[in-house]
Backbone as JSON Lines, residues from 0, in Angstrom:
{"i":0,"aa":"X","n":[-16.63,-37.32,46.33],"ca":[-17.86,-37.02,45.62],"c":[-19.05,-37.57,46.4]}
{"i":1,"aa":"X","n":[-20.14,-36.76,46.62],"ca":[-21.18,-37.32,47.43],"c":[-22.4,-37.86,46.36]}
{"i":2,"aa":"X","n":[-22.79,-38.97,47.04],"ca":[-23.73,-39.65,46.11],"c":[-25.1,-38.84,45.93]}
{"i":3,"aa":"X","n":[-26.04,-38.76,45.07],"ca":[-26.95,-38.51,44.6],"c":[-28.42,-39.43,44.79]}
{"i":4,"aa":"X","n":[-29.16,-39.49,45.52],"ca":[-29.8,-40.74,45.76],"c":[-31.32,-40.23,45.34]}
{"i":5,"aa":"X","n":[-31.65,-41.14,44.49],"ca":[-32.88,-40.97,43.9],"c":[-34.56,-41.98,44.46]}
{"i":6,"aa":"X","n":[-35.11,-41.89,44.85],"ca":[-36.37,-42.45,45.34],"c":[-36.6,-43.28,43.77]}
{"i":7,"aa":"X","n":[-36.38,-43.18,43.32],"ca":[-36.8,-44.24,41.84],"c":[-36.04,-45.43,42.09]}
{"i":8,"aa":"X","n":[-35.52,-45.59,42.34],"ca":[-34.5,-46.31,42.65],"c":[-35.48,-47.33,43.52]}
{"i":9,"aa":"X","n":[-35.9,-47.09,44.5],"ca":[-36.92,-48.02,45.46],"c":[-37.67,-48.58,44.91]}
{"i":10,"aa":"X","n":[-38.62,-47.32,44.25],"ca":[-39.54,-48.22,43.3],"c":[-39.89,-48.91,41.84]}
{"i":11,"aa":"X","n":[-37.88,-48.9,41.6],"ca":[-37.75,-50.03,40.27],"c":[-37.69,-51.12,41.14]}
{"i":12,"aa":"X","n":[-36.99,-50.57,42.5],"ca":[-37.01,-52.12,43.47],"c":[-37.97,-52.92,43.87]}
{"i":13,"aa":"X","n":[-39.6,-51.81,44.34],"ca":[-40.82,-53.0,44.47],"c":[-41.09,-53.01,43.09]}
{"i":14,"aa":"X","n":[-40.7,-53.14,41.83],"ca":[-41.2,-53.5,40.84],"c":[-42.32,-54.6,40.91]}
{"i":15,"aa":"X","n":[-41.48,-55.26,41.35],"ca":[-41.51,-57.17,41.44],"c":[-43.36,-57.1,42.01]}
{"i":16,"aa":"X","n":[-43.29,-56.33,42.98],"ca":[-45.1,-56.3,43.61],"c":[-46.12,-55.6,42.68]}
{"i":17,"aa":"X","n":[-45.99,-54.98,41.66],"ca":[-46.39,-54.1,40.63],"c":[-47.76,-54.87,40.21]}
{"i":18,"aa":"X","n":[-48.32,-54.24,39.83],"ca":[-49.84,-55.0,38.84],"c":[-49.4,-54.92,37.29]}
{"i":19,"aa":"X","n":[-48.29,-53.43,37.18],"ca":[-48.06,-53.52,35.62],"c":[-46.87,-54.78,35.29]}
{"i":20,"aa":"X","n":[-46.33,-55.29,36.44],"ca":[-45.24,-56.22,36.25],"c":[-46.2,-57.42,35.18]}
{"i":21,"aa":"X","n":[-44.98,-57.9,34.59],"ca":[-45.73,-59.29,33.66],"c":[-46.62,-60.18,34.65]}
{"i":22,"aa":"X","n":[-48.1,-60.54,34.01],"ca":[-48.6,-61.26,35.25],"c":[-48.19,-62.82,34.74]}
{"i":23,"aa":"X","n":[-47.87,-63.1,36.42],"ca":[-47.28,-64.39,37.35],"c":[-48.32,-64.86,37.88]}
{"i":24,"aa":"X","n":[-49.09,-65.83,37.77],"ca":[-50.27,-65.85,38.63],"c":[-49.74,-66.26,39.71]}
{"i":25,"aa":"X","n":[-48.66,-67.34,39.9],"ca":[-48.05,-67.82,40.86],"c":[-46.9,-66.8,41.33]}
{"i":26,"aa":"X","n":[-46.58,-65.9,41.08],"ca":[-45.77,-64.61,42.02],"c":[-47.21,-63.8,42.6]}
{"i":27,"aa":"X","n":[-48.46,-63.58,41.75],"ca":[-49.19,-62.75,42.58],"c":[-50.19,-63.46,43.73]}
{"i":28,"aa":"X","n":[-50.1,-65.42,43.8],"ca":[-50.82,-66.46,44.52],"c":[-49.67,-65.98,46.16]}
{"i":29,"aa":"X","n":[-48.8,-65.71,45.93],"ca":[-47.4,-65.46,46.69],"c":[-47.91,-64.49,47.52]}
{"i":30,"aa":"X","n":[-48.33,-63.32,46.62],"ca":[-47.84,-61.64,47.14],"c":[-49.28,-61.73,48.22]}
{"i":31,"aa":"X","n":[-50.61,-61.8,47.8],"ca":[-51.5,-61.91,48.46],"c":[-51.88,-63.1,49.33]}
{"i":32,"aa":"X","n":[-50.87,-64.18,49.53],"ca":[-51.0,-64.75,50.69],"c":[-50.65,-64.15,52.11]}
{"i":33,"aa":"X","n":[-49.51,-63.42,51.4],"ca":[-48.62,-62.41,52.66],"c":[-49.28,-61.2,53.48]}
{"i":34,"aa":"X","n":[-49.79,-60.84,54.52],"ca":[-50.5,-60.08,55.84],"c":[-48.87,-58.97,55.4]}
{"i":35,"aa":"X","n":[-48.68,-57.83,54.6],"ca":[-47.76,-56.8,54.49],"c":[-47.59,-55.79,55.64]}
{"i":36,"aa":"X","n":[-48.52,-55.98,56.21],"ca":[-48.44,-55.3,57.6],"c":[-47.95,-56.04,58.77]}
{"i":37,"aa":"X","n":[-47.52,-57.2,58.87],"ca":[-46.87,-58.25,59.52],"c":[-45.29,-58.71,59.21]}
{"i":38,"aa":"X","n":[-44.43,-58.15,60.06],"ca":[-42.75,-58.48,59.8],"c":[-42.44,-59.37,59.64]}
{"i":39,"aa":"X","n":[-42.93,-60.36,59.89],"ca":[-42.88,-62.0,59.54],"c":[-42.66,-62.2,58.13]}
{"i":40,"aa":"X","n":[-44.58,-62.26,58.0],"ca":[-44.91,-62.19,56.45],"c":[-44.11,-61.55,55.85]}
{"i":41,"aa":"X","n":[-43.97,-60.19,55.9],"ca":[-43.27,-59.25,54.94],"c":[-41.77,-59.84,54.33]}
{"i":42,"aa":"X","n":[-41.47,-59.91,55.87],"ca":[-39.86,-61.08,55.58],"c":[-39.84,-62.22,54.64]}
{"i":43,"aa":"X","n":[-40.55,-62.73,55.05],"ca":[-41.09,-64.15,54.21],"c":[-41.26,-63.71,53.02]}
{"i":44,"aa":"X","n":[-42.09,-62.82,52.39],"ca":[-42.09,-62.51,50.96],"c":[-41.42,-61.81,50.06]}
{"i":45,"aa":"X","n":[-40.22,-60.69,51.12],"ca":[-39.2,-60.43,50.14],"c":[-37.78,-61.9,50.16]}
{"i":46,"aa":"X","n":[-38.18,-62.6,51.56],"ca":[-37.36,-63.9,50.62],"c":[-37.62,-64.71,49.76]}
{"i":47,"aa":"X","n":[-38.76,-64.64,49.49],"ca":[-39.27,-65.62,48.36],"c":[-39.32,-64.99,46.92]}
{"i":48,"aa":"X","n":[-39.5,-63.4,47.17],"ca":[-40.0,-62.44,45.54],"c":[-38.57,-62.08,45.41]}
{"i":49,"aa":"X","n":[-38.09,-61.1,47.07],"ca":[-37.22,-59.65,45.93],"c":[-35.74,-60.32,46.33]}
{"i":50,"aa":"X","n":[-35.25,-61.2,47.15],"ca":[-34.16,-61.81,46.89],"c":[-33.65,-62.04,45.54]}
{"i":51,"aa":"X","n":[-34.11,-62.73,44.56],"ca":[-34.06,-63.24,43.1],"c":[-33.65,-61.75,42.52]}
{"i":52,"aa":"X","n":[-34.49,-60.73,42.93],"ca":[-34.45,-59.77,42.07],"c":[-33.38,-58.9,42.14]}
{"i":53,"aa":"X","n":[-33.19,-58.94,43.87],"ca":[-32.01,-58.24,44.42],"c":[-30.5,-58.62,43.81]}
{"i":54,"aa":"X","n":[-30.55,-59.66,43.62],"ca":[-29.12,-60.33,42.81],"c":[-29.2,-60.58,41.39]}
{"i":55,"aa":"X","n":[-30.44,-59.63,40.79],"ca":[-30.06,-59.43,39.6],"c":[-29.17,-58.42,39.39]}
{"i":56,"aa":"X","n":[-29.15,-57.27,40.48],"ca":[-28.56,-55.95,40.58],"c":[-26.69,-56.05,40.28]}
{"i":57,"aa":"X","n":[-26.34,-55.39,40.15],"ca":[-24.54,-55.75,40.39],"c":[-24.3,-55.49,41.51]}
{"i":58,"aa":"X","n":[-23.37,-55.67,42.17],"ca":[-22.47,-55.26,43.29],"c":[-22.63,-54.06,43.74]}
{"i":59,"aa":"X","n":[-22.39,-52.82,42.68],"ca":[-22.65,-51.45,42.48],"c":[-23.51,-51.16,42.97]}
{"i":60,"aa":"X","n":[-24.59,-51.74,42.14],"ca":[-26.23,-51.65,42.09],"c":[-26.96,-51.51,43.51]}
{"i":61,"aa":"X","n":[-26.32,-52.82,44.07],"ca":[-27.35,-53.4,45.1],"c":[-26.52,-52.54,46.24]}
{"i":62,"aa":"X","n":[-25.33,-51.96,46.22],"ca":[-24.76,-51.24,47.31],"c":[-25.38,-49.69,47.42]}
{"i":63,"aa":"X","n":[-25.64,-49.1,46.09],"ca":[-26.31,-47.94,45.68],"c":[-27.83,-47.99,45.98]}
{"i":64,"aa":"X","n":[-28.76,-49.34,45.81],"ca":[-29.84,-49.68,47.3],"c":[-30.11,-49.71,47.93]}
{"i":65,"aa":"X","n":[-29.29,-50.42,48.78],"ca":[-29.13,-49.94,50.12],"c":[-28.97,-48.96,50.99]}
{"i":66,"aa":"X","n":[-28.12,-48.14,50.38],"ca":[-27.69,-46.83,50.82],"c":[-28.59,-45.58,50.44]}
{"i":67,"aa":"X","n":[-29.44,-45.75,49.35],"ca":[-30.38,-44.54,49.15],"c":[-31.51,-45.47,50.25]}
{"i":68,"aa":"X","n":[-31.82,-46.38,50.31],"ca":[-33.32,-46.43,51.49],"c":[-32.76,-46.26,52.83]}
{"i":69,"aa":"X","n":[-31.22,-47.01,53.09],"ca":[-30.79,-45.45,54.51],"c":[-30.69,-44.35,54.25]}
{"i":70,"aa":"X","n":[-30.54,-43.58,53.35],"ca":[-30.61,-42.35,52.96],"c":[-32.35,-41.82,53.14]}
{"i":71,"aa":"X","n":[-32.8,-42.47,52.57],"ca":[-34.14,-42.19,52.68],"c":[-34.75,-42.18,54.34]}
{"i":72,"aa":"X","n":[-34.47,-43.14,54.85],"ca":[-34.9,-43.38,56.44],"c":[-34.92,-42.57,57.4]}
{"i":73,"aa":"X","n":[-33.05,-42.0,57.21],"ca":[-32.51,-41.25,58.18],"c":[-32.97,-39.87,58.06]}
{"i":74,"aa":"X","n":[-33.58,-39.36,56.47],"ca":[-33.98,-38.7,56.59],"c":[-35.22,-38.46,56.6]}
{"i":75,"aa":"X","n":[-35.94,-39.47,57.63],"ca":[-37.09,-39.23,57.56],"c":[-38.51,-39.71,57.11]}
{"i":76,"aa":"X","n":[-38.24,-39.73,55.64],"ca":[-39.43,-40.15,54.4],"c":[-40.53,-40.5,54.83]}
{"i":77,"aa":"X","n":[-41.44,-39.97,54.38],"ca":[-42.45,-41.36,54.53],"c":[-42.93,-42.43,53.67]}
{"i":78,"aa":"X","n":[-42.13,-41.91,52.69],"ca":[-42.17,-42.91,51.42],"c":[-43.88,-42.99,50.58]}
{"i":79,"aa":"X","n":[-44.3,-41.44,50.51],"ca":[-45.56,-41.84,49.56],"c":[-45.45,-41.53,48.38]}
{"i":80,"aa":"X","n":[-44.16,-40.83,47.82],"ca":[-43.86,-40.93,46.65],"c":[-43.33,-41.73,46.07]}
{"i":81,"aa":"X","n":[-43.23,-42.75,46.72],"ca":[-43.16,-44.13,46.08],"c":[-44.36,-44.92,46.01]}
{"i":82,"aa":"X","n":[-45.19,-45.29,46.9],"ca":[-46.09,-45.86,47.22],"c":[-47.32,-45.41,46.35]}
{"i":83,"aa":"X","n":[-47.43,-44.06,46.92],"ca":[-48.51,-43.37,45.86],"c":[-48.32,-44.03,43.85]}
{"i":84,"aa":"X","n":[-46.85,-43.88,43.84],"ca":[-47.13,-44.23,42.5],"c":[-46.74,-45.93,42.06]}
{"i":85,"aa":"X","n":[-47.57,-46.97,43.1],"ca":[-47.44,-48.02,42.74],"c":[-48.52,-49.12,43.22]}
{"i":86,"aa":"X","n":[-49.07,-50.0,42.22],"ca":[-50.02,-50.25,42.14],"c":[-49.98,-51.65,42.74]}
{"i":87,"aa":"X","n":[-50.27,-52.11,43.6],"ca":[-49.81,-53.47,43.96],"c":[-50.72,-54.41,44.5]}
{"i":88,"aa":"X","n":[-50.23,-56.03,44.22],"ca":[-51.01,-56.96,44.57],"c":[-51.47,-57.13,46.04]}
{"i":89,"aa":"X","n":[-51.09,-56.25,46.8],"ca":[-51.16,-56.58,48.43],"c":[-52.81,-56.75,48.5]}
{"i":90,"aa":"X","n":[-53.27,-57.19,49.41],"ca":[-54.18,-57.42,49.72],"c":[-54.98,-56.39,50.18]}
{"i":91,"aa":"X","n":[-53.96,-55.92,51.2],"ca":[-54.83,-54.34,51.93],"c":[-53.44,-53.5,52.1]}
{"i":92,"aa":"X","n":[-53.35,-52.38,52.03],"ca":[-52.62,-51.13,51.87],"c":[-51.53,-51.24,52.89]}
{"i":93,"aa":"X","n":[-50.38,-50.56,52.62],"ca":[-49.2,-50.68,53.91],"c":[-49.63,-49.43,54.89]}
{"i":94,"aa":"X","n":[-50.15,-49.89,56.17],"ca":[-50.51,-49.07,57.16],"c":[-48.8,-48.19,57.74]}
{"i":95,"aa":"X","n":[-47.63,-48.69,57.78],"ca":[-46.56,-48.21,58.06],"c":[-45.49,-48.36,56.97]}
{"i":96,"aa":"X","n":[-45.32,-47.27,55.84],"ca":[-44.69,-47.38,55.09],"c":[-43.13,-47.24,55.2]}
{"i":97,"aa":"X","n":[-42.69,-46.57,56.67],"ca":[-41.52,-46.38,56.98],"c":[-41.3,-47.92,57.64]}
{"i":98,"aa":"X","n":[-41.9,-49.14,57.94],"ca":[-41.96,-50.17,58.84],"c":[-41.4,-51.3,57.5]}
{"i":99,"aa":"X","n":[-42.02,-50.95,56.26],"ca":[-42.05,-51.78,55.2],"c":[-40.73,-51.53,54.88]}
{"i":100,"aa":"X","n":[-40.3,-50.56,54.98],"ca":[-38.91,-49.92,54.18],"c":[-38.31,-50.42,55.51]}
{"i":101,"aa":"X","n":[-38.16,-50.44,56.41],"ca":[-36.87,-50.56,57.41],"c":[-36.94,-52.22,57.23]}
{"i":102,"aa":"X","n":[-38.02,-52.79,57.31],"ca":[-38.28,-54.58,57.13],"c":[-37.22,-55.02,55.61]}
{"i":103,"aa":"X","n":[-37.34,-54.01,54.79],"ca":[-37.07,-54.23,53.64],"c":[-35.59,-53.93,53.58]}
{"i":104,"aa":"X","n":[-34.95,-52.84,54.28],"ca":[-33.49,-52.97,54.06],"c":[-32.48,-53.7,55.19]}
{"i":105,"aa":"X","n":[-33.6,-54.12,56.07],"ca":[-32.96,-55.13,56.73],"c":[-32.46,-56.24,55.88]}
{"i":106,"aa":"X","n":[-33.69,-57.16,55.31],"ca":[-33.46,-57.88,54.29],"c":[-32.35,-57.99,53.37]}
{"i":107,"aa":"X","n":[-32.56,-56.56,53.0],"ca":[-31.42,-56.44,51.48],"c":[-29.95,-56.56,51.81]}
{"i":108,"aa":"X","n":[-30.32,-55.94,53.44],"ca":[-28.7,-56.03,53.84],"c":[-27.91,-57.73,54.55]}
{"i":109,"aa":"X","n":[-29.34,-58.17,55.0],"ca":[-29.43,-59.56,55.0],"c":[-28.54,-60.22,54.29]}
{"i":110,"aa":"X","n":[-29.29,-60.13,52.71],"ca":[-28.86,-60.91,51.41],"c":[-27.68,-60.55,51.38]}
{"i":111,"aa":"X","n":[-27.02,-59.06,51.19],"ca":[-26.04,-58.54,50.84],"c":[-25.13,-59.55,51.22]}
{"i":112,"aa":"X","n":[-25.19,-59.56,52.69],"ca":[-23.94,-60.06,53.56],"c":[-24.08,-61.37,53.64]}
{"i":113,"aa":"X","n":[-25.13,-62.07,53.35],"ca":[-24.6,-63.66,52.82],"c":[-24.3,-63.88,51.69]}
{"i":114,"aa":"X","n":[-24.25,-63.15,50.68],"ca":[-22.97,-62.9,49.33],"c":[-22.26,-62.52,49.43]}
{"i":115,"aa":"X","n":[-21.65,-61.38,50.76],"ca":[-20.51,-61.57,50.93],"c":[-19.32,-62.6,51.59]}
{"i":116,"aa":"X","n":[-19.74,-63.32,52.65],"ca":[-18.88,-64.46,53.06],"c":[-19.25,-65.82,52.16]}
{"i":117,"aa":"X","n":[-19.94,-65.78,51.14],"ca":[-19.7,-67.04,49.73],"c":[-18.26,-67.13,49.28]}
């Protein structure tokens, strides 16, 4: 059976950067310290925000993540139907939205695989 991969999916994932998310003053003191156009930074702030969030996911979950934003990549995206519909604390706009997403499933796959040898 071939999977079905939905772009919603991404952006229940930047939830966490959202303006409609519950306000955090200290998650949004976080989000706008971070330069989002910088791989560093960017790194730095999905280890500090979407790690937590990422392992709220199940096993399932977070494998079905991963695999729709390579899904998404390989084919291409540029990801403004995500972006377009999300409102966020960044400071200034993601100039490379395919840069944010590849930074970002590096990460996830990061996390993944240091829950897997625990």
């Amino acid at each position: 059976m071939k999977n079905s991969y939905d772009i919603w999916d991404i952006r229940s994932l930047l939830f966490v950067f959202d303006i409609e998310n519950t306000r955090d003053l200290k998650r949004e003191e976080i989000i706008v310290s971070k330069d989002v156009n910088d791989e560093q930074e960017l790194t730095e702030l999905f280890d500090v925000l979407m790690r937590p969030e990422f392992f709220i996911y199940s096993q399932k979950e977070r494998k079905l993540l991963i695999d729709t934003l390579e899904y998404f990549l390989d084919c291409g995206d540029n990801f403004d139907g995500v972006f377009s519909k999300i409102d966020t604390y960044f400071d200034e706009d993601v100039k490379d939205q395919r840069k944010f997403m590849t930074v970002l499933l590096g990460c996830l796959q990061r996390y993944q695989s240091e829950e897997d040898v625990k």
